[in-house]
DRENMAR-116141 format. One record per atom (N, C-alpha, C, CB): residue in three letters; x, y, z. Coordinates in pm, whole numbers, padded with zeros to 5 digits, always signed. Glycine has a CB too. Example, Ala and Ser with C-alpha at 12.3 -4.5 7.8 and 13.67 -1.06 7.14 Angstrom:
<rs>
ALA+01319-00569+00780;ALA+01230-00450+00780;ALA+01320-00330+00780;ALA+01131-00447+00905;SER+01285-00225+00708;SER+01367-00106+00714;SER+01290+00003+00787;SER+01408-00060+00572;
</rs>
This chain:
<rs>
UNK+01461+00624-00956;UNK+01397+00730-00877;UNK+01376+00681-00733;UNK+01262+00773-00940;UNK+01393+00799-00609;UNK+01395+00749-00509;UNK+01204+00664-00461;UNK+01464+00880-00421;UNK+01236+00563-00380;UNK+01076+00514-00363;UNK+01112+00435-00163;UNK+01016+00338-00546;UNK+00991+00437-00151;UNK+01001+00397-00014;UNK+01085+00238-00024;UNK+00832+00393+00059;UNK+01027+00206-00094;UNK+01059+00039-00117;UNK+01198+00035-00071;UNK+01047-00027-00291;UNK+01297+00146-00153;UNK+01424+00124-00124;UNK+01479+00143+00055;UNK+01492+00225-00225;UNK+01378+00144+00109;UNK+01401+00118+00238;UNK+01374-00005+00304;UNK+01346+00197+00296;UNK+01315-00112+00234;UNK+01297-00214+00243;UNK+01339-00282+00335;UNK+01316-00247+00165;UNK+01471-00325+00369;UNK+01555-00406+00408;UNK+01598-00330+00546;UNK+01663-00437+00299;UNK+01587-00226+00611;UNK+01603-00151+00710;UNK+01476-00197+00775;UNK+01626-00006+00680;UNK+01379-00174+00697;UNK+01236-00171+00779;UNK+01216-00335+00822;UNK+01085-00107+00663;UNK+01247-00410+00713;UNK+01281-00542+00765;UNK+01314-00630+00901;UNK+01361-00554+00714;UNK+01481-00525+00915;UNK+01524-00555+01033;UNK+01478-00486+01170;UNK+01644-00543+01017;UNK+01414-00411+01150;UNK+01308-00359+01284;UNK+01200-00486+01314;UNK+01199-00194+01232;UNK+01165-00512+01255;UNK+01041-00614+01187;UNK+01089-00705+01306;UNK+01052-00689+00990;UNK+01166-00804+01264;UNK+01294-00925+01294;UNK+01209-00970+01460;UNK+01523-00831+01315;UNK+01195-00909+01557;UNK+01172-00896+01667;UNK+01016-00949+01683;UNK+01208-00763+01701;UNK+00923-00911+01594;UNK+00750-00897+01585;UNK+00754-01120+01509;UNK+00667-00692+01399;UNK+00848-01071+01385;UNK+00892-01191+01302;UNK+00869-01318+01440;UNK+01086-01166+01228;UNK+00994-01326+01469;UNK+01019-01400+01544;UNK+00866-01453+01666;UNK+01145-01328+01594;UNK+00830-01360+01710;UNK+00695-01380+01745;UNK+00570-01417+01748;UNK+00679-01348+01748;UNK+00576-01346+01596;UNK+00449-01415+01525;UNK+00439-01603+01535;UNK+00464-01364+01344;UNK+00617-01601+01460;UNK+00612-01768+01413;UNK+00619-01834+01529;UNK+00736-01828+01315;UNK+00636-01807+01693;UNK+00650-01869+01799;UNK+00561-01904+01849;UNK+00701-01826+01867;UNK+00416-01820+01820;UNK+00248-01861+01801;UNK+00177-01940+01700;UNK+00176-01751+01786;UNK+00268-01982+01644;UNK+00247-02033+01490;UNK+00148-01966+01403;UNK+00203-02176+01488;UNK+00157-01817+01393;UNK+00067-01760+01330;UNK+00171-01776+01183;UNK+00013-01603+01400;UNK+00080-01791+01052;UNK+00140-01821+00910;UNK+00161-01732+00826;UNK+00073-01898+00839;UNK+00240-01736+00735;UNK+00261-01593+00688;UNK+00139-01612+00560;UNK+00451-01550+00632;UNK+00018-01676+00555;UNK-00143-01655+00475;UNK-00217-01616+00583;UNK-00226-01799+00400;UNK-00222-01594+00725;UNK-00303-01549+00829;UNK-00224-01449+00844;UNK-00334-01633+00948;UNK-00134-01388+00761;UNK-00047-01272+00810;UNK-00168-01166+00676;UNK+00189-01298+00773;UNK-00166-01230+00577;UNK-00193-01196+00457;UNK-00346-01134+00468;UNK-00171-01319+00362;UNK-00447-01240+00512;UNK-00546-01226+00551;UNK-00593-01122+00646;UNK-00561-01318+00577;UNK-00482-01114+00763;UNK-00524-01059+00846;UNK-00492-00861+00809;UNK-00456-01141+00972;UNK-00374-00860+00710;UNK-00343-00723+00631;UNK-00486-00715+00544;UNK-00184-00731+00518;UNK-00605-00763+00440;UNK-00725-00708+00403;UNK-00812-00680+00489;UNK-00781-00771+00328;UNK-00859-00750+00624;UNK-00903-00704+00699;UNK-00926-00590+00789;UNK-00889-00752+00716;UNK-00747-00601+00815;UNK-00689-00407+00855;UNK-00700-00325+00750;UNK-00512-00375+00896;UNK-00702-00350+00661;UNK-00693-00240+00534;UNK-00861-00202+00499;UNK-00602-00323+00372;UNK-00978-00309+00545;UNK-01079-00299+00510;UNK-01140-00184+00660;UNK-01136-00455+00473;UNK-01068-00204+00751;UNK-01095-00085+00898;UNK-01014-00025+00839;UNK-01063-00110+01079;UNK-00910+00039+00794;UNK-00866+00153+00795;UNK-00926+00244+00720;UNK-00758+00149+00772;UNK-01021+00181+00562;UNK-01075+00210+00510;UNK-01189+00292+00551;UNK-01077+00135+00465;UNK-01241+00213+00654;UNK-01347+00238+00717;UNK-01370+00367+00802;UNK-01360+00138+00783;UNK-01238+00336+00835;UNK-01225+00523+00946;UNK-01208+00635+00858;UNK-01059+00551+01067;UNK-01148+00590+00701;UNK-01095+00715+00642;UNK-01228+00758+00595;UNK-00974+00703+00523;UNK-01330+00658+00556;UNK-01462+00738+00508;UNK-01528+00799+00628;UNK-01573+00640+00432;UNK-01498+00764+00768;UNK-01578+00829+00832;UNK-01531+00965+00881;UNK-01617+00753+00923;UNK-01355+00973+00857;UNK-01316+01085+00893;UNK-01378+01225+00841;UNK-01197+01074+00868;UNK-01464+01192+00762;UNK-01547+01334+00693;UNK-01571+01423+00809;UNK-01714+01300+00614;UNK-01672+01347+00890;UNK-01719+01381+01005;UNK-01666+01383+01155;UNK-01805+01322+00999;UNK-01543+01309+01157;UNK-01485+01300+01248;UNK-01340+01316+01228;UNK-01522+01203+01297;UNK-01275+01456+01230;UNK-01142+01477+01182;UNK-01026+01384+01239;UNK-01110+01616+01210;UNK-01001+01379+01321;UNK-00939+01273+01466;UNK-00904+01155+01413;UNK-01055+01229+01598;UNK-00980+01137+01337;UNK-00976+00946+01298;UNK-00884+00940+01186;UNK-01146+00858+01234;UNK-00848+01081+01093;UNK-00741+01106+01041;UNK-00568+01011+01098;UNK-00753+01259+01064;UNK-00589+01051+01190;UNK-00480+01027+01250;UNK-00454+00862+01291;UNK-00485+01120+01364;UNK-00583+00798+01307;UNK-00559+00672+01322;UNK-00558+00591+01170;UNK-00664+00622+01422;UNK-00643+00654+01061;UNK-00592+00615+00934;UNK-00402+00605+00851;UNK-00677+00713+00868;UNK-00348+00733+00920;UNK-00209+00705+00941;UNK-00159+00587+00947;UNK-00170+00751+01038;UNK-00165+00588+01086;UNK-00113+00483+01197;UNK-00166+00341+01098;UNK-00206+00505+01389;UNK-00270+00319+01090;UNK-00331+00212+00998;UNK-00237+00198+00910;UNK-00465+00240+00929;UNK-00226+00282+00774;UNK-00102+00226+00705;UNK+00004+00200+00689;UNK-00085+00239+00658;UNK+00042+00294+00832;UNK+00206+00255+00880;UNK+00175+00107+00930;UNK+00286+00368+01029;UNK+00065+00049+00964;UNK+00053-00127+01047;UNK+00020-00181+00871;UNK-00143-00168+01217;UNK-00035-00125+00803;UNK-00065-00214+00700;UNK+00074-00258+00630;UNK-00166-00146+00599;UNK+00178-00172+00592;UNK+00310-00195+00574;UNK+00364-00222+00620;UNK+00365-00154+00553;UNK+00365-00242+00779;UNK+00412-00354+00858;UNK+00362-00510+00829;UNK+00375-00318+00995;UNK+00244-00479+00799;UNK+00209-00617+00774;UNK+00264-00711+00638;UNK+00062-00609+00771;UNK+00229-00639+00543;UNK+00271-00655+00364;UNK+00403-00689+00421;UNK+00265-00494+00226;UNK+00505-00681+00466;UNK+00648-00680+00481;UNK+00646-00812+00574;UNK+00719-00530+00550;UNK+00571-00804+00703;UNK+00555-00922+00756;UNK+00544-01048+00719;UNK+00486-00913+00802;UNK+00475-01086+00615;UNK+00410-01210+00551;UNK+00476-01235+00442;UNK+00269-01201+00516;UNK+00625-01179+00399;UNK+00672-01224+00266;UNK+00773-01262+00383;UNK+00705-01118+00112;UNK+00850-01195+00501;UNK+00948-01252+00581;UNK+00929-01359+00652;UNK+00987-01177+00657;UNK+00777-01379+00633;UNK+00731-01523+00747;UNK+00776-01620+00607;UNK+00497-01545+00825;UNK+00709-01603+00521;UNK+00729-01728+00402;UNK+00865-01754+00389;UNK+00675-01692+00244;UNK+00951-01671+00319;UNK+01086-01668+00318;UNK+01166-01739+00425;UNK+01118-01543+00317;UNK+01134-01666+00589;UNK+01259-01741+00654;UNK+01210-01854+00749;UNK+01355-01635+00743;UNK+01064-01914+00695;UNK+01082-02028+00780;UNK+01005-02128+00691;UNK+01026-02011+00938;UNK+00989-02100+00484;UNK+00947-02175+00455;UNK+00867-02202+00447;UNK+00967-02216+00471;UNK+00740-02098+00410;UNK+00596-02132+00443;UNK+00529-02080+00300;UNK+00533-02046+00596;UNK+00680-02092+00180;UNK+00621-02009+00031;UNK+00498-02110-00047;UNK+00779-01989-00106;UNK+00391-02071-00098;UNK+00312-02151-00192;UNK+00281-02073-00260;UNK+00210-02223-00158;UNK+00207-02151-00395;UNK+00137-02076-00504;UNK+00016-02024-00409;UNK+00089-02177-00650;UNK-00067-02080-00339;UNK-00177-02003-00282;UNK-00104-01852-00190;UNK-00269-02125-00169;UNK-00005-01871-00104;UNK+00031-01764-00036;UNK+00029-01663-00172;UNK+00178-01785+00053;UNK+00113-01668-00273;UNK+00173-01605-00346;UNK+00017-01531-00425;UNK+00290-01704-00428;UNK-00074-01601-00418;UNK-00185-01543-00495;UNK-00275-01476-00398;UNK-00262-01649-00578;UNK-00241-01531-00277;UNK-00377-01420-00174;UNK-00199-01275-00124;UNK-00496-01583+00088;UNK-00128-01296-00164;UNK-00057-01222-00149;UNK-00055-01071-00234;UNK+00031-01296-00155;UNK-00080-01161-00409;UNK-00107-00996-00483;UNK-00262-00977-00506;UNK-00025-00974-00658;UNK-00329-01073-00514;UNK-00487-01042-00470;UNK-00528-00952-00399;UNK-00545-01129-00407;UNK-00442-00975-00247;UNK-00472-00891-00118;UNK-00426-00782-00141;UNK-00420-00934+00010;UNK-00302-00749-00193;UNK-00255-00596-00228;UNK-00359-00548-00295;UNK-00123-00575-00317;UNK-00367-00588-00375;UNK-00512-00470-00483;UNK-00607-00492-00407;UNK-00581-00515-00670;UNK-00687-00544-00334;UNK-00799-00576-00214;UNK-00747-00457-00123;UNK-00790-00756-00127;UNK-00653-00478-00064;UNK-00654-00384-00007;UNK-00608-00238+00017;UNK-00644-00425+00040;UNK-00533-00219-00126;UNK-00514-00073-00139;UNK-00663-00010-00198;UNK-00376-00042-00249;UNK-00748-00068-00254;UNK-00908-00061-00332;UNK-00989-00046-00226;UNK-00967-00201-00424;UNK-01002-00074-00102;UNK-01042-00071+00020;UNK-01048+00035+00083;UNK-00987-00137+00081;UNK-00941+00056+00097;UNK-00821+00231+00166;UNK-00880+00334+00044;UNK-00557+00213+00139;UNK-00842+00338-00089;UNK-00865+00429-00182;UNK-00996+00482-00182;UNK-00837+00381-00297;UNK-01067+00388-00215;UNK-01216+00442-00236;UNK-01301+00503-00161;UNK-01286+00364-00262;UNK-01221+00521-00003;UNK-01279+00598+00067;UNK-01283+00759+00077;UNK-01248+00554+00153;UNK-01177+00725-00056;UNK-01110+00943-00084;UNK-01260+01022-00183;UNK-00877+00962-00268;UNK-01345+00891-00270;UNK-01478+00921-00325;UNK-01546+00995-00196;UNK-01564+00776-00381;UNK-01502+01027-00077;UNK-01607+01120+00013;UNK-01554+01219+00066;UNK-01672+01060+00124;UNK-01415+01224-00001;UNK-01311+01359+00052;UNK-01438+01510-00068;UNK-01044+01320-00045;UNK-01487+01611+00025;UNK-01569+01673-00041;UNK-01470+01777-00137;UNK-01675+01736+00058;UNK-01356+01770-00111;UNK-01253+01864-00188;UNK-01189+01802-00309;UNK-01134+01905-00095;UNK-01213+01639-00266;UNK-01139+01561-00407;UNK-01234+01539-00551;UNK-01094+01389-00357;UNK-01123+01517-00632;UNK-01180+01545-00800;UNK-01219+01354-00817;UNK-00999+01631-00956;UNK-01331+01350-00797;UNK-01364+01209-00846;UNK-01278+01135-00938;UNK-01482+01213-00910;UNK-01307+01178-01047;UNK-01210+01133-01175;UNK-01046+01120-01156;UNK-01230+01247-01295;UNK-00993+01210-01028;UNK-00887+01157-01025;UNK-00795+01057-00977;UNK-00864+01207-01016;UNK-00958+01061-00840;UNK-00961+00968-00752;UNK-00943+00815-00811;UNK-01084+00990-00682;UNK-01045+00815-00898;UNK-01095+00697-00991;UNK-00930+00631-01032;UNK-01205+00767-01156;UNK-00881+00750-01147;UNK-00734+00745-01198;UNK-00629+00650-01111;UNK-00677+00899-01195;UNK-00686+00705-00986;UNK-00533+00674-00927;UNK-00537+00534-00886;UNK-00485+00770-00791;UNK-00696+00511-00822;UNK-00751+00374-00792;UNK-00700+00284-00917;UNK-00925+00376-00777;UNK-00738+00326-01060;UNK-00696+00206-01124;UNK-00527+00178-01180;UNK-00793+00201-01240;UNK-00501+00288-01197;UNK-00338+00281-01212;UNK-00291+00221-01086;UNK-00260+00433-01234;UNK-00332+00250-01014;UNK-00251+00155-00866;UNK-00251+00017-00906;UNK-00345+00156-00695;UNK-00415-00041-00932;UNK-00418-00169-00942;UNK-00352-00202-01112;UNK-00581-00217-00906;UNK-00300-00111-01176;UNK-00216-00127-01278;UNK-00126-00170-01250;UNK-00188-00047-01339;UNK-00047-00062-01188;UNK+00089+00000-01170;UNK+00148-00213-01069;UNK+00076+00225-01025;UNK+00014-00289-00978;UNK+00081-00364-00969;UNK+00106-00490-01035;UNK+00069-00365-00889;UNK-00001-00505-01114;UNK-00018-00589-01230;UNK+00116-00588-01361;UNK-00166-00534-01292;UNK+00134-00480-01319;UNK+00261-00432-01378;UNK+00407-00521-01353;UNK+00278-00289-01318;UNK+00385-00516-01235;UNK+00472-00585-01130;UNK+00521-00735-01113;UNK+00410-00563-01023;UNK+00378-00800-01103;UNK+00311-00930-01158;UNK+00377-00975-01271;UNK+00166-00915-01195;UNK+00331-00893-01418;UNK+00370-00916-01534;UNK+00495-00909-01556;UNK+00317-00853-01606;UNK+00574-00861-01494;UNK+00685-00860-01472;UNK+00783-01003-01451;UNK+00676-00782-01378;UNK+00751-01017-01389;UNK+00772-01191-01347;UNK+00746-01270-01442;UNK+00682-01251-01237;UNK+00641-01290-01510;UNK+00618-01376-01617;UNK+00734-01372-01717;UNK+00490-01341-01682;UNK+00740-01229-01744;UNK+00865-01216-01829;UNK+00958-01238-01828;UNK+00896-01150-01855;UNK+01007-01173-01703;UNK+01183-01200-01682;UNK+01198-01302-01523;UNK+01286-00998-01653;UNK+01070-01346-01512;UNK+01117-01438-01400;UNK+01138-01368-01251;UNK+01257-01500-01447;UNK+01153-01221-01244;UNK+01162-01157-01127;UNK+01032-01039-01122;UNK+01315-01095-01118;UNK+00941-01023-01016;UNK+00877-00946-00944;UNK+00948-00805-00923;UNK+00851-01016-00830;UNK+00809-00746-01005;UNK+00935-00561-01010;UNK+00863-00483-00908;UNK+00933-00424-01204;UNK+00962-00448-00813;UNK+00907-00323-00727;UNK+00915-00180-00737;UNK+00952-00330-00621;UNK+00929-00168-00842;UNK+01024+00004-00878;UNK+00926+00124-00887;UNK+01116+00012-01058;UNK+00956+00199-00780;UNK+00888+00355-00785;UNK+00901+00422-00880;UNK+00926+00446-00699;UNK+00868+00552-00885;UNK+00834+00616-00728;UNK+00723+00613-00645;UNK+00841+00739-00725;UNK+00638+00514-00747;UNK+00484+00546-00690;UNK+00438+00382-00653;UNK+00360+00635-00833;UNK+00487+00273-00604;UNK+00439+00168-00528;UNK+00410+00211-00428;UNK+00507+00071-00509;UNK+00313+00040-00405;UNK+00253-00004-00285;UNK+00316+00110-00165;UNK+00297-00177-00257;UNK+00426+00099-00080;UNK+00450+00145-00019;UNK+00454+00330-00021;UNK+00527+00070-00007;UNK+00492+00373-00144;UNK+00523+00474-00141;UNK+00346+00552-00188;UNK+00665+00484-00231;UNK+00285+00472-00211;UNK+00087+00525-00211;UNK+00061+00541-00037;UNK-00066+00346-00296;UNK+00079+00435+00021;UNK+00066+00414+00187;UNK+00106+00530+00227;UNK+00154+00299+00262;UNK+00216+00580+00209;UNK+00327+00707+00281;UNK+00237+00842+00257;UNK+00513+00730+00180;UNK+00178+00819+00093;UNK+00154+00950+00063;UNK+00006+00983+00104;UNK+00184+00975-00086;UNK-00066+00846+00150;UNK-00239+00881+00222;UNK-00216+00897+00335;UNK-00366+00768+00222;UNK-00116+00827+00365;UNK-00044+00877+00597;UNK-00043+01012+00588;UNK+00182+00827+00677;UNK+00066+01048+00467;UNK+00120+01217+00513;UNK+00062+01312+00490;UNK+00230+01271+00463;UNK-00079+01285+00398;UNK-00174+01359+00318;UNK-00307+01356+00437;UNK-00206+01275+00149;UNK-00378+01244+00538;UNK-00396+01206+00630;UNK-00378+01301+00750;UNK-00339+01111+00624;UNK-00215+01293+00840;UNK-00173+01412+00906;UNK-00172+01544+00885;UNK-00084+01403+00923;UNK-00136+01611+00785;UNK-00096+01700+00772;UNK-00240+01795+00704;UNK+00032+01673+00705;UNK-00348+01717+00672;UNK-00529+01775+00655;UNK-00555+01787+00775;UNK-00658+01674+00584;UNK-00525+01679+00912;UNK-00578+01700+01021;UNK-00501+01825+01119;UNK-00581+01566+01077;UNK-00367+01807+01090;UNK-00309+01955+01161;UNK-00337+02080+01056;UNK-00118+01948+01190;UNK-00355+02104+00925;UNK-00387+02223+00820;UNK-00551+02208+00758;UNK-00265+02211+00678;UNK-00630+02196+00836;UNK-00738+02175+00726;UNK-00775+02267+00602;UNK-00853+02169+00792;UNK-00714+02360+00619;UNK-00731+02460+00492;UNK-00648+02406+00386;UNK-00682+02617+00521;UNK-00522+02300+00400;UNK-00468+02288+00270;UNK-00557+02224+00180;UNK-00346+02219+00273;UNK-00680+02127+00222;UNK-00773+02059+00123;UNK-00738+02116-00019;UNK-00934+02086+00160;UNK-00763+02256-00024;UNK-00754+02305-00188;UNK-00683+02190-00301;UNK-00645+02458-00192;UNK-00493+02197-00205;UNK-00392+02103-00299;UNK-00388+01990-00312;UNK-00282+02106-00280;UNK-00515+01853-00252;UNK-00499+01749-00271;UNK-00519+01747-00406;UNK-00560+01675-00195;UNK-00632+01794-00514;UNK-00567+01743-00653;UNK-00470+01734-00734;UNK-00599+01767-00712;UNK-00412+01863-00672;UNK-00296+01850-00749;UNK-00214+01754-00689;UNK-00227+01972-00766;UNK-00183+01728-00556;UNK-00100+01642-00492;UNK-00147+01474-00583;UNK-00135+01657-00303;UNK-00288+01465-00585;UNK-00323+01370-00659;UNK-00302+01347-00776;UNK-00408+01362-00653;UNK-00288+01489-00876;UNK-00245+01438-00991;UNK-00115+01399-00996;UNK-00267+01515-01084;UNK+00003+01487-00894;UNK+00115+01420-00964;UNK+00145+01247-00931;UNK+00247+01510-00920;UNK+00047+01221-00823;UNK+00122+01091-00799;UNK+00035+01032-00902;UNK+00126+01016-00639;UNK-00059+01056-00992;UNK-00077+00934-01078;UNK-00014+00953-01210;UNK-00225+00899-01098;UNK+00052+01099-01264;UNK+00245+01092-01316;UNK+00308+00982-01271;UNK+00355+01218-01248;UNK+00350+01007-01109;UNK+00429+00906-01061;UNK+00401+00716-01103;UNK+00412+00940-00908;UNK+00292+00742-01075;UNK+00210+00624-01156;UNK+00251+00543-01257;UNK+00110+00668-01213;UNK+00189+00648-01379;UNK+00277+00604-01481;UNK+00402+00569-01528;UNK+00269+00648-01528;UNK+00465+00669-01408;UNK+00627+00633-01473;UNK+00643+00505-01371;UNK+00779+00784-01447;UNK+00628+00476-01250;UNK+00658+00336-01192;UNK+00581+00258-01276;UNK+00622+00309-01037;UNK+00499+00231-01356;UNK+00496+00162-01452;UNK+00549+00129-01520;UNK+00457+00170-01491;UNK+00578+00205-01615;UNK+00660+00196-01739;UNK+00782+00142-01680;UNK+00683+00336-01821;UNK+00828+00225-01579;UNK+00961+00140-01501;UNK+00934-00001-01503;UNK+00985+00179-01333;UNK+00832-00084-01434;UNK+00852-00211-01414;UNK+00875-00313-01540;UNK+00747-00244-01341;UNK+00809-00204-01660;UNK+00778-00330-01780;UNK+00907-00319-01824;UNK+00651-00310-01916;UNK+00963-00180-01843;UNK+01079-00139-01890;UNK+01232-00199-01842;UNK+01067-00009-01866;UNK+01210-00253-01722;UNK+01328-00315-01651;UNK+01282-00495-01692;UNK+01331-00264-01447;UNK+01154-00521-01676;UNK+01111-00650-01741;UNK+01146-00675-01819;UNK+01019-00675-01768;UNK+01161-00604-01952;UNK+01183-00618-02075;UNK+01362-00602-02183;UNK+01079-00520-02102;
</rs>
């Protein structure tokens, strides 16, 4: 099924330019890592306040388009100059569930959203990557498979994000928009164990 992920390697080579930069400051790809929960813990921060301040919508966007810049950043710093460890590798999926749990829980103040589904999606996420994780144990390779990863959750709070701040009347359809992605959920689950296995 199609998933952002499979854009991976495009988004990469945009990257290449920032890459190169970072490591010329000797910033590390674990201060890359670190510095993605931190942004994810402000982006968080604006999305709960956007209740009251519609506007900030828009910089919550922008936030996860930098947070997926970042996640992408810090596996290309390790990789191409050698900076892989078991610690990177653990503040690496630590930080993913840190910081998609960060971002999420700020939808508990969307006054149109269904708690319980909210809840749902919060923990299948941190499933759906554990999933991922477990994956590896098994077959030795880390599963990224949509439709509903890391990246492709990011896309869908950006576009869900914009498109409340230019329509505020659509509020009604975020549950449903919410339920199907925690469908999607499940099935990028089952995908990862299922290709694991």
């Amino acid at each position: 099924m199609i998933s952002v992920y499979q854009l991976k390697p495009r988004f990469q080579q945009l990257l290449l330019p920032i890459l190169n930069q970072l490591h010329k400051h000797h910033v590390t790809a674990n201060t890359i890592t670190l510095a993605a929960i931190v942004w994810s813990a402000v982006t968080g921060g604006l999305l709960f306040m956007s209740l009251n301040q519609p506007f900030l919508l828009v910089f919550v966007a922008l936030g996860l388009f930098v947070r997926m810049a970042l996640n992408a950043l810090d596996g290309m710093m390790a990789r191409y100059f050698n900076q892989q460890s078991k610690l990177g590798e653990v503040l690496n999926e630590l930080g993913d569930v840190v910081s998609d749990t960060l971002i999420f829980c700020a939808m508990f103040s969307f006054s149109y959203a269904d708690n319980m589904l909210v809840f749902l999606f919060i923990v299948l996420s941190i499933i759906n990557e554990f999933a991922g994780v477990l994956a590896k144990l098994i077959s030795g390779t880390r599963r990224y498979d949509g439709p509903m990863g890391k990246s492709d959750r990011a896309l869908f709070i950006g576009l869900w994000c914009l498109l409340y701040f230019i329509f505020p009347v659509i509020g009604f359809v975020f549950n449903a928009l919410l339920f199907l992605a925690i469908v999607l959920l499940f099935i990028s689950t089952y995908k990862r164990l299922s290709n694991a296995l």
